[in-house]
PDB file of N, H, CA, C and O in Angstrom:
ATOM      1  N   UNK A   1     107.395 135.989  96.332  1.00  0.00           N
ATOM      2  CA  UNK A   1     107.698 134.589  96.592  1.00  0.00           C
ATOM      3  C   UNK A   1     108.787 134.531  97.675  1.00  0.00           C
ATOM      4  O   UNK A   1     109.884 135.083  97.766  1.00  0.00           O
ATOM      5  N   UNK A   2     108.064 133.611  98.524  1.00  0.00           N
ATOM      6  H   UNK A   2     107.173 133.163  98.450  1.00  0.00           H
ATOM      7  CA  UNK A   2     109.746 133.243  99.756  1.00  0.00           C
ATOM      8  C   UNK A   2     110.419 132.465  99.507  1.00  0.00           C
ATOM      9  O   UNK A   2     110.234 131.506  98.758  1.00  0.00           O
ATOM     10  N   UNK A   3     111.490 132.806 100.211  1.00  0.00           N
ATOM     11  H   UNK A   3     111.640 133.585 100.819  1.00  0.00           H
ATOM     12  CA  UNK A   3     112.989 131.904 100.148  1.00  0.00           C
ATOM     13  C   UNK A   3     112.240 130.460 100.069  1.00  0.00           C
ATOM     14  O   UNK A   3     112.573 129.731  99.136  1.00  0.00           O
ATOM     15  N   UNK A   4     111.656 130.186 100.608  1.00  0.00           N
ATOM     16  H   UNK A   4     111.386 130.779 101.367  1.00  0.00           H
ATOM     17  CA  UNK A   4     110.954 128.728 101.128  1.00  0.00           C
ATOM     18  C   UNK A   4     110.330 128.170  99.728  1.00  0.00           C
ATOM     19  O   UNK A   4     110.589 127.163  99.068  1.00  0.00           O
ATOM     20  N   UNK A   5     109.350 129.298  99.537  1.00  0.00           N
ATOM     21  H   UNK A   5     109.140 130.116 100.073  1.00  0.00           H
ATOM     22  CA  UNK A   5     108.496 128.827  98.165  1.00  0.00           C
ATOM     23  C   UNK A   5     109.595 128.683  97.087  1.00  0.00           C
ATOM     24  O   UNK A   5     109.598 127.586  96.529  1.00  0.00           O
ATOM     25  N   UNK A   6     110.467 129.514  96.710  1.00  0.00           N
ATOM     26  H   UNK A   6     110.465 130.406  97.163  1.00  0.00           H
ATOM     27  CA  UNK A   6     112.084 129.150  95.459  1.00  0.00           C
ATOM     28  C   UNK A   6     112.276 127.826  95.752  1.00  0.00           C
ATOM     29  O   UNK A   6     112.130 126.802  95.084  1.00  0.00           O
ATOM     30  N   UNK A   7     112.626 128.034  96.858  1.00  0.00           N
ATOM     31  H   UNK A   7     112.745 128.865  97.401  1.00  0.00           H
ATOM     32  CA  UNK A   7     113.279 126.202  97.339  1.00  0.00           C
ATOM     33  C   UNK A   7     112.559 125.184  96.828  1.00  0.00           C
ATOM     34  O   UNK A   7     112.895 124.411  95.931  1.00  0.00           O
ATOM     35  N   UNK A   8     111.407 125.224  97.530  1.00  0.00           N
ATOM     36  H   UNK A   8     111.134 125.852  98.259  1.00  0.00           H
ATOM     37  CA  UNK A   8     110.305 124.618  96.939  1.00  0.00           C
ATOM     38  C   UNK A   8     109.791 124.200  95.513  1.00  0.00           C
ATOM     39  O   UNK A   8     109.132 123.205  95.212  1.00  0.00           O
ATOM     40  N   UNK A   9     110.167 125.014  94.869  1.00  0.00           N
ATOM     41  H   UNK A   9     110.703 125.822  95.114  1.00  0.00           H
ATOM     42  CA  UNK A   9     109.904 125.256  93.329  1.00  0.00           C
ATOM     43  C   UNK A   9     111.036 124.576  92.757  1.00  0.00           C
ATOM     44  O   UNK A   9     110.741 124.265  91.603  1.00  0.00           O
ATOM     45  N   UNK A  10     112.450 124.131  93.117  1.00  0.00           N
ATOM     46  H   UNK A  10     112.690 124.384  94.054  1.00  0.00           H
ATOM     47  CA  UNK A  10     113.326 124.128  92.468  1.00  0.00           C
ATOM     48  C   UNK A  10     113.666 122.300  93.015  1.00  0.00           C
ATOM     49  O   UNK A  10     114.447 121.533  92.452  1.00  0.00           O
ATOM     50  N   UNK A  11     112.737 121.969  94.342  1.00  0.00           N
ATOM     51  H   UNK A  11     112.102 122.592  94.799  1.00  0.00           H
ATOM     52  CA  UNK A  11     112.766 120.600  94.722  1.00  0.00           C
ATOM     53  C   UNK A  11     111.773 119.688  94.070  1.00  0.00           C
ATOM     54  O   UNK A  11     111.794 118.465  93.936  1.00  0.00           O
ATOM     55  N   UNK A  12     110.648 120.845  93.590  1.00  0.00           N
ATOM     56  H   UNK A  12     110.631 121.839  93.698  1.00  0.00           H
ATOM     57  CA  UNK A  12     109.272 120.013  92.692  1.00  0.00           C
ATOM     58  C   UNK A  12     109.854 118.790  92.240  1.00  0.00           C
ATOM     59  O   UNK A  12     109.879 117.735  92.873  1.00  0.00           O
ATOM     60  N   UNK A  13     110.490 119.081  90.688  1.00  0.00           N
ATOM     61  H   UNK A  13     110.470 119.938  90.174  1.00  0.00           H
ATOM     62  CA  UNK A  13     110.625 118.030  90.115  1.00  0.00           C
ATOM     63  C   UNK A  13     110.968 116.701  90.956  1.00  0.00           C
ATOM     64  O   UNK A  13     110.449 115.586  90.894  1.00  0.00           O
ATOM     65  N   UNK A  14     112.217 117.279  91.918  1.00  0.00           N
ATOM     66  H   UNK A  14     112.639 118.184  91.968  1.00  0.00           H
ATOM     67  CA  UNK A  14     112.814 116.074  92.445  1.00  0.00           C
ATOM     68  C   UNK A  14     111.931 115.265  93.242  1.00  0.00           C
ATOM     69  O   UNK A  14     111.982 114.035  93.229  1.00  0.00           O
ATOM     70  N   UNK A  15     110.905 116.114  94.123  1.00  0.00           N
ATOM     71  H   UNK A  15     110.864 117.113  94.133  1.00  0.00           H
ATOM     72  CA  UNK A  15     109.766 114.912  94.671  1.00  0.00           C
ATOM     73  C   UNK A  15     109.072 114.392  93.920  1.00  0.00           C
ATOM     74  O   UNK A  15     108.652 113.356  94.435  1.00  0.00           O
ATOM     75  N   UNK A  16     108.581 114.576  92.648  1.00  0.00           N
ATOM     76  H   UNK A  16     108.922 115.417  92.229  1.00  0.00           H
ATOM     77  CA  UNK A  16     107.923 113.792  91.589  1.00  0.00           C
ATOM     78  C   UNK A  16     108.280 113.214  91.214  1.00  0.00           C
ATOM     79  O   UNK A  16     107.491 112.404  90.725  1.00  0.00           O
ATOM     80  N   UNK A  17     109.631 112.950  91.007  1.00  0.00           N
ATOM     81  H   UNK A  17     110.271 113.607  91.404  1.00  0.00           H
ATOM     82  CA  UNK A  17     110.592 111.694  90.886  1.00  0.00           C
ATOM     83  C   UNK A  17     110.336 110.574  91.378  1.00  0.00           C
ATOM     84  O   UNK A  17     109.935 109.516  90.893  1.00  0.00           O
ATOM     85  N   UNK A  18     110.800 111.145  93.135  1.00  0.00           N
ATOM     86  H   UNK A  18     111.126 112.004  93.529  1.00  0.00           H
ATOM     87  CA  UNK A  18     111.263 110.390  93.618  1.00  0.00           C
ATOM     88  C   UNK A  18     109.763 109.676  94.000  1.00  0.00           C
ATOM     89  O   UNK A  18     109.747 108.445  93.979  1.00  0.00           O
ATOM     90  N   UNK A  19     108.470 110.409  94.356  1.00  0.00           N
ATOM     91  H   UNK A  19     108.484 111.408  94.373  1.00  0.00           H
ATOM     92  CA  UNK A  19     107.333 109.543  94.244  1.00  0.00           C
ATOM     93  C   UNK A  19     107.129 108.168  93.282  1.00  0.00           C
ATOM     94  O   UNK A  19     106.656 107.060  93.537  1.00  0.00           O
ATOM     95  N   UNK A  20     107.973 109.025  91.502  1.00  0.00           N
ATOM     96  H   UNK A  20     108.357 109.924  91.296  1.00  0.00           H
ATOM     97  CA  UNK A  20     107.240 107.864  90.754  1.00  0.00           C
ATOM     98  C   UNK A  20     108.750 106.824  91.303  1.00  0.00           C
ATOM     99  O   UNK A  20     108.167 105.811  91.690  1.00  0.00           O
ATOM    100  N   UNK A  21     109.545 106.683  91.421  1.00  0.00           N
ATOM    101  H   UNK A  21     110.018 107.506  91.108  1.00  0.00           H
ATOM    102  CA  UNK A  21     110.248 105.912  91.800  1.00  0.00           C
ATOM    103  C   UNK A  21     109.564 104.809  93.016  1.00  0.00           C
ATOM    104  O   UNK A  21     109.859 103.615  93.065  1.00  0.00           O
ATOM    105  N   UNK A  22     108.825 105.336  93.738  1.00  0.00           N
ATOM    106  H   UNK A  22     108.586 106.306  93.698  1.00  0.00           H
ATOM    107  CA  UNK A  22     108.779 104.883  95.258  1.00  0.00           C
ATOM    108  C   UNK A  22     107.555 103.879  94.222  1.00  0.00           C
ATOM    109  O   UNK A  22     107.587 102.653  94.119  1.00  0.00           O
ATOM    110  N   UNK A  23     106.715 104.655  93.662  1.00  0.00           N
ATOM    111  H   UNK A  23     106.690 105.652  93.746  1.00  0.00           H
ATOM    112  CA  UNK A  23     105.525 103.518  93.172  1.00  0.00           C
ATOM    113  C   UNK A  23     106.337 102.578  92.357  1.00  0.00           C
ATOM    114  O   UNK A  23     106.507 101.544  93.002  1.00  0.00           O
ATOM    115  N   UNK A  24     106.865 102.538  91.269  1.00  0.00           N
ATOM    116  H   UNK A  24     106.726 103.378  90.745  1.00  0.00           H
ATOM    117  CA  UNK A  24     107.814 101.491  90.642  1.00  0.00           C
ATOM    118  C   UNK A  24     108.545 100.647  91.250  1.00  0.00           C
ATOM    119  O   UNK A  24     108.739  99.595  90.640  1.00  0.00           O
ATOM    120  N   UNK A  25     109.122 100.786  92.477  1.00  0.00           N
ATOM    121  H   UNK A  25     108.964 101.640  92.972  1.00  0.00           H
ATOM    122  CA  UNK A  25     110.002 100.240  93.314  1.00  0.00           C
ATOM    123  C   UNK A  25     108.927  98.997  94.184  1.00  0.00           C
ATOM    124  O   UNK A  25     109.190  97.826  94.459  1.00  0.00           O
ATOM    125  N   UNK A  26     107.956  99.618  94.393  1.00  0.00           N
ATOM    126  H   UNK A  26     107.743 100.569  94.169  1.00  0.00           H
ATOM    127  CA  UNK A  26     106.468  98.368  94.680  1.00  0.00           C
ATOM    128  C   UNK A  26     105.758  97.484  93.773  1.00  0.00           C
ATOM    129  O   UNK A  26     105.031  96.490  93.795  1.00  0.00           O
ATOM    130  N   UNK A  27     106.471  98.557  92.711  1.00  0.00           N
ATOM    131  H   UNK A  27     107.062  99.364  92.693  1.00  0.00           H
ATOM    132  CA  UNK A  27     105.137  97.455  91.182  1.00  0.00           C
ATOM    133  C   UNK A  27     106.336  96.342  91.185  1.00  0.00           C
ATOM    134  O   UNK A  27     106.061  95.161  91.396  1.00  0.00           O
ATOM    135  N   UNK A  28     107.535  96.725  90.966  1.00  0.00           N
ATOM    136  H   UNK A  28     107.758  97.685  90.795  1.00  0.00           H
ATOM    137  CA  UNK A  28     108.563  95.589  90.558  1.00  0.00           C
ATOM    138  C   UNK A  28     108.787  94.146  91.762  1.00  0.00           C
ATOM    139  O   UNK A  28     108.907  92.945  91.522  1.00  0.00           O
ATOM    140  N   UNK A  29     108.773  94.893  93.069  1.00  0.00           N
ATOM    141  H   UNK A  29     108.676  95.869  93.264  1.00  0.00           H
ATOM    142  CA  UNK A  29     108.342  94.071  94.128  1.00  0.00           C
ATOM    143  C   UNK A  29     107.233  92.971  94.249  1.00  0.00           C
ATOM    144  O   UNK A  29     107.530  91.808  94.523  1.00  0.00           O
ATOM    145  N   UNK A  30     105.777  93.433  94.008  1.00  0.00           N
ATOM    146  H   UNK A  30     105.535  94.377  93.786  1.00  0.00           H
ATOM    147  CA  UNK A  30     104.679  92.687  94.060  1.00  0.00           C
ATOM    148  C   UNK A  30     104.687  91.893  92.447  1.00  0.00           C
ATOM    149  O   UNK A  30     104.258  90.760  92.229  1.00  0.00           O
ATOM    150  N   UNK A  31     105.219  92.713  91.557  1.00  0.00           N
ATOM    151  H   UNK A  31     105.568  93.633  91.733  1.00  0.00           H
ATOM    152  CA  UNK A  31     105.592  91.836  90.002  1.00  0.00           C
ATOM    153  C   UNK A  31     106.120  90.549  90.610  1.00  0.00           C
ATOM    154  O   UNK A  31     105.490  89.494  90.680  1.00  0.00           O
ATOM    155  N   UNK A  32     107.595  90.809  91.123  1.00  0.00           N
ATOM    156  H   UNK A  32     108.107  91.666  91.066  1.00  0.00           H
ATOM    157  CA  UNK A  32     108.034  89.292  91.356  1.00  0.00           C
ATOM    158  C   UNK A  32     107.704  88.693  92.049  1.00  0.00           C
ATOM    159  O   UNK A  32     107.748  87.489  91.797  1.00  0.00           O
ATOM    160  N   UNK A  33     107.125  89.171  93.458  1.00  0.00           N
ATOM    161  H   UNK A  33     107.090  90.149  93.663  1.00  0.00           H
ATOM    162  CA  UNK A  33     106.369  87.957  94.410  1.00  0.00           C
ATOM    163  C   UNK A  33     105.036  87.434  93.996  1.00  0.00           C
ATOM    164  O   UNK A  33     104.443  86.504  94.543  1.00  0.00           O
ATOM    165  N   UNK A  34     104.600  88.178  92.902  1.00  0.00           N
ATOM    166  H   UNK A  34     105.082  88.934  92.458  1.00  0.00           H
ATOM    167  CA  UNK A  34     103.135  87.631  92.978  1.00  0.00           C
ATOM    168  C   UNK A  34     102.987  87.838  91.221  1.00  0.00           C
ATOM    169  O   UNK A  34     102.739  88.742  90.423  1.00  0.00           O
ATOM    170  N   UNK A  35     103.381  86.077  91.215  1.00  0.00           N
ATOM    171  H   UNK A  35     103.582  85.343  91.863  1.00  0.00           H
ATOM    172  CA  UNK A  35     103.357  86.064  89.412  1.00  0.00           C
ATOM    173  C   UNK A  35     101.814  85.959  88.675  1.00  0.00           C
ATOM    174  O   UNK A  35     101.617  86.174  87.478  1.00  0.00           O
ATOM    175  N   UNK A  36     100.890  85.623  89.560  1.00  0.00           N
ATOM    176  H   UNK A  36     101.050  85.449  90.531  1.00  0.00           H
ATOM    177  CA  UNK A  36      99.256  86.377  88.965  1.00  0.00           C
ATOM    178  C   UNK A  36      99.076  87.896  89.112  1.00  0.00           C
ATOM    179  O   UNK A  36      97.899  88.154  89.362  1.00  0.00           O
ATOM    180  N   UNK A  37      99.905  89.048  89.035  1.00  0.00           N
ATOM    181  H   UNK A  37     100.862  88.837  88.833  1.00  0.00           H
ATOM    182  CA  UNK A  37     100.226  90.223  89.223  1.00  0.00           C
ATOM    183  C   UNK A  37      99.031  90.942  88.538  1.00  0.00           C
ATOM    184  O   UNK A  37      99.402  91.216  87.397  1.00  0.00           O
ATOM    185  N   UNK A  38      97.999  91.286  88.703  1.00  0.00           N
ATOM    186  H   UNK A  38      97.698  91.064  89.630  1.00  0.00           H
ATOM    187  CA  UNK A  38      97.032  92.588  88.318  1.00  0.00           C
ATOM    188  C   UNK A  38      97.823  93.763  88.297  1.00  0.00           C
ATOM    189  O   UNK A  38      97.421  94.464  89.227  1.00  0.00           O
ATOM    190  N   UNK A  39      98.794  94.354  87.667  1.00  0.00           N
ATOM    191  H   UNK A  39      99.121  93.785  86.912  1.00  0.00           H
ATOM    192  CA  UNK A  39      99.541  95.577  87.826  1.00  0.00           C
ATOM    193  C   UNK A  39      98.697  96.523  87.777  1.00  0.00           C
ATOM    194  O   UNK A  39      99.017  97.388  88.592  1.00  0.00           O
ATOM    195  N   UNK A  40      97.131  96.958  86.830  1.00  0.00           N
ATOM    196  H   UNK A  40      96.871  96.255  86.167  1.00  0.00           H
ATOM    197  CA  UNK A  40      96.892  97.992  86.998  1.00  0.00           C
ATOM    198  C   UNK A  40      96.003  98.511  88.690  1.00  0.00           C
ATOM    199  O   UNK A  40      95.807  99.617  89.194  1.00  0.00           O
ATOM    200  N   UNK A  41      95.631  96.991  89.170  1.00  0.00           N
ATOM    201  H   UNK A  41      95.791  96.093  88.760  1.00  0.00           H
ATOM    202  CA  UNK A  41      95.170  96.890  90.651  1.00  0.00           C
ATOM    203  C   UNK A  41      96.257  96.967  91.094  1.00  0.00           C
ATOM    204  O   UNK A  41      96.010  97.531  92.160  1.00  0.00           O
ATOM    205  N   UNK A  42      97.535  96.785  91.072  1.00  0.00           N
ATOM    206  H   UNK A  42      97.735  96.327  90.206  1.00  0.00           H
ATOM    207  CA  UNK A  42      98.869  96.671  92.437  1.00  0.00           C
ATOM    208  C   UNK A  42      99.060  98.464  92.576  1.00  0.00           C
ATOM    209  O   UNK A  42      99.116  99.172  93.582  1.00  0.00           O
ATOM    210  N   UNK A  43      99.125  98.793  91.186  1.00  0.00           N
ATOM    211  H   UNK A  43      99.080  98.219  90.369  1.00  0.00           H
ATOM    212  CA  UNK A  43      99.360 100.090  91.083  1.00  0.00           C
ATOM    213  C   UNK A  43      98.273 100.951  91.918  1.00  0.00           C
ATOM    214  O   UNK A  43      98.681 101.617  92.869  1.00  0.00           O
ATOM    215  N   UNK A  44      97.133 100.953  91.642  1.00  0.00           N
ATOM    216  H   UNK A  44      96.802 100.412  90.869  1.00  0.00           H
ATOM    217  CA  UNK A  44      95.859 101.512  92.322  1.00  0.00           C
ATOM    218  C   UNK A  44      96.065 101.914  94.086  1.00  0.00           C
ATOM    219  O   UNK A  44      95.938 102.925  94.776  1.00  0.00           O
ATOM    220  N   UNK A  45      96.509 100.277  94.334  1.00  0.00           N
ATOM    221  H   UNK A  45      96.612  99.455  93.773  1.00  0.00           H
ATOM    222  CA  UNK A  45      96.523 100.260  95.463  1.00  0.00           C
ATOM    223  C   UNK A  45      97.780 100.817  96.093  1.00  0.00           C
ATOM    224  O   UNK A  45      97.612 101.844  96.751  1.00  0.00           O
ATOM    225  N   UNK A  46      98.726 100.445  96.034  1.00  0.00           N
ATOM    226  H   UNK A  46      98.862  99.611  95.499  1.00  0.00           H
ATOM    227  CA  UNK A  46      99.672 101.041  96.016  1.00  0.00           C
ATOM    228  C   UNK A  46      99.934 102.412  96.192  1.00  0.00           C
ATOM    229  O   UNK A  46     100.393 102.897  97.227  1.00  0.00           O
ATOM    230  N   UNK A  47      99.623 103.068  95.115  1.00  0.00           N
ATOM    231  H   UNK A  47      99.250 102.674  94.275  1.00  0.00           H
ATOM    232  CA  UNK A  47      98.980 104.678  95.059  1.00  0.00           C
ATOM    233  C   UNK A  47      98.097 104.922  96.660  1.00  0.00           C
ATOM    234  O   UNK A  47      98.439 105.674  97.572  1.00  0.00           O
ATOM    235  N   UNK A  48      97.312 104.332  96.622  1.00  0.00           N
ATOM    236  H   UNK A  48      97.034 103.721  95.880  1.00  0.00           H
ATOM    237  CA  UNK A  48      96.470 104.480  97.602  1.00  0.00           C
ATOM    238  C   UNK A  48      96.867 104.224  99.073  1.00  0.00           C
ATOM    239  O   UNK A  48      96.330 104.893  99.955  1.00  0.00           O
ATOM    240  N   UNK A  49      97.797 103.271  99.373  1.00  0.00           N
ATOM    241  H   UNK A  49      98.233 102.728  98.656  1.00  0.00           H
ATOM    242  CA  UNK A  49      98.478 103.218 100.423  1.00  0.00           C
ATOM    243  C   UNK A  49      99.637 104.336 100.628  1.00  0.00           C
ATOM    244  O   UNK A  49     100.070 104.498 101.769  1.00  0.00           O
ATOM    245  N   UNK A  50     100.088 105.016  99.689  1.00  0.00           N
ATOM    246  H   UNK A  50      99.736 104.884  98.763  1.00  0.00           H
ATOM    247  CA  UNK A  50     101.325 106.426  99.798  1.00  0.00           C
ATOM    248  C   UNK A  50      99.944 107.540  99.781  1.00  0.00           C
ATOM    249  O   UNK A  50     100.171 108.244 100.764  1.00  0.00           O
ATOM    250  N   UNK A  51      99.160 107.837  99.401  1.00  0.00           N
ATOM    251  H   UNK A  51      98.976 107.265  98.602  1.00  0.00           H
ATOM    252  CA  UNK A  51      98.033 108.640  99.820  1.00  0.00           C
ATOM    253  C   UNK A  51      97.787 108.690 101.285  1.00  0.00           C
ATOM    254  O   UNK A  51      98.047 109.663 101.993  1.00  0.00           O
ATOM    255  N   UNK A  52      97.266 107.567 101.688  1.00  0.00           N
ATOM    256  H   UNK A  52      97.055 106.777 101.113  1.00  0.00           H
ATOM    257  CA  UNK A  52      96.896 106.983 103.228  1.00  0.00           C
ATOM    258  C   UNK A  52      98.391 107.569 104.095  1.00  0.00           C
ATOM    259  O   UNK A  52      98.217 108.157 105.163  1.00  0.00           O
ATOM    260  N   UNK A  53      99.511 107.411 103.681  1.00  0.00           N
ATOM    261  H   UNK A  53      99.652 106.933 102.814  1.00  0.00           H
ATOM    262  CA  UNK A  53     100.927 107.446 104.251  1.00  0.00           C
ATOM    263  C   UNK A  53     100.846 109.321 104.457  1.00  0.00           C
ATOM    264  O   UNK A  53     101.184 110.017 105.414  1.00  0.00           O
ATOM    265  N   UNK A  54     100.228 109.710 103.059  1.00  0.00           N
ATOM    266  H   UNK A  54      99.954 109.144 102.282  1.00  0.00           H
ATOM    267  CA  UNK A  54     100.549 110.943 103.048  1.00  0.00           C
ATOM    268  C   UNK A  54      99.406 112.182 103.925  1.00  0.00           C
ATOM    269  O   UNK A  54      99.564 113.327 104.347  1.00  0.00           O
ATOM    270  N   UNK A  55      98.289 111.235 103.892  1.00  0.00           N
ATOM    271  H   UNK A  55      98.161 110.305 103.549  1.00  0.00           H
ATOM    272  CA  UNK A  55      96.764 111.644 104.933  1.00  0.00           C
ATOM    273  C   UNK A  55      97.634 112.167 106.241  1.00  0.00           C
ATOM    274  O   UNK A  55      97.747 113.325 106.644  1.00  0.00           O
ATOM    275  N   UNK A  56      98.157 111.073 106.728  1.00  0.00           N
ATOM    276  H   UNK A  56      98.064 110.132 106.401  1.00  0.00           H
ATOM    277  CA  UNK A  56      98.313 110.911 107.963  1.00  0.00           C
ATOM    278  C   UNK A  56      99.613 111.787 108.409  1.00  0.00           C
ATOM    279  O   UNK A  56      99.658 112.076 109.605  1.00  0.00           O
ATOM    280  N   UNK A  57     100.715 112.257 107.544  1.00  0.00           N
ATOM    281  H   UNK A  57     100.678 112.023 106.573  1.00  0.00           H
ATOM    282  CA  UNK A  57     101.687 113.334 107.936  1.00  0.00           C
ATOM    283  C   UNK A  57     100.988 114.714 107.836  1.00  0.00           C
ATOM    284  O   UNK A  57     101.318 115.834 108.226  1.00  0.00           O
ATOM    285  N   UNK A  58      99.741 114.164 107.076  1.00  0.00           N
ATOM    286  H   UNK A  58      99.473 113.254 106.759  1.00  0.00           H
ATOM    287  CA  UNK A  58      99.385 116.043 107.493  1.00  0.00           C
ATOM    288  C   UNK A  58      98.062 116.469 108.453  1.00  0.00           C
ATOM    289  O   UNK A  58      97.275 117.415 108.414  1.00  0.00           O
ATOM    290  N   UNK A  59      98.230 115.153 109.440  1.00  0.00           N
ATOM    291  H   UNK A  59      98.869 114.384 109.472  1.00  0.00           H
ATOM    292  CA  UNK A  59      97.184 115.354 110.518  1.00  0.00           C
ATOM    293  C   UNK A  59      98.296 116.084 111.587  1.00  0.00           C
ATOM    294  O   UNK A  59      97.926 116.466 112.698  1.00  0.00           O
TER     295      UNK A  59
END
């Protein structure tokens, strides 16, 4: 294992965090602007737009 991959291994958790943070930080957003809120559609999409975000840094 490389120096890189340890690092890596020891930042895991913290990007899984900070992902579910980034999705929560949108559900609570579109919650209050949009009081007919479909959360399990805001969520979907949502998801799907940080996917799309994430497509495109690894072109």
């Amino acid at each position: 294992m490389t120096a890189q991959d340890k690092e890596l291994k020891q930042l895991h958790d913290g990007i899984v965090d900070d992902v579910n943070s980034l999705v929560s930080k949108y559900m609570s957003i579109v919650g209050l602007d949009v009081p007919e809120n479909d959360e399990p559609e805001a969520k979907r999409k949502i998801i799907a737009i940080i996917k799309e975000a994430i497509n495109n840094l690894e072109k």
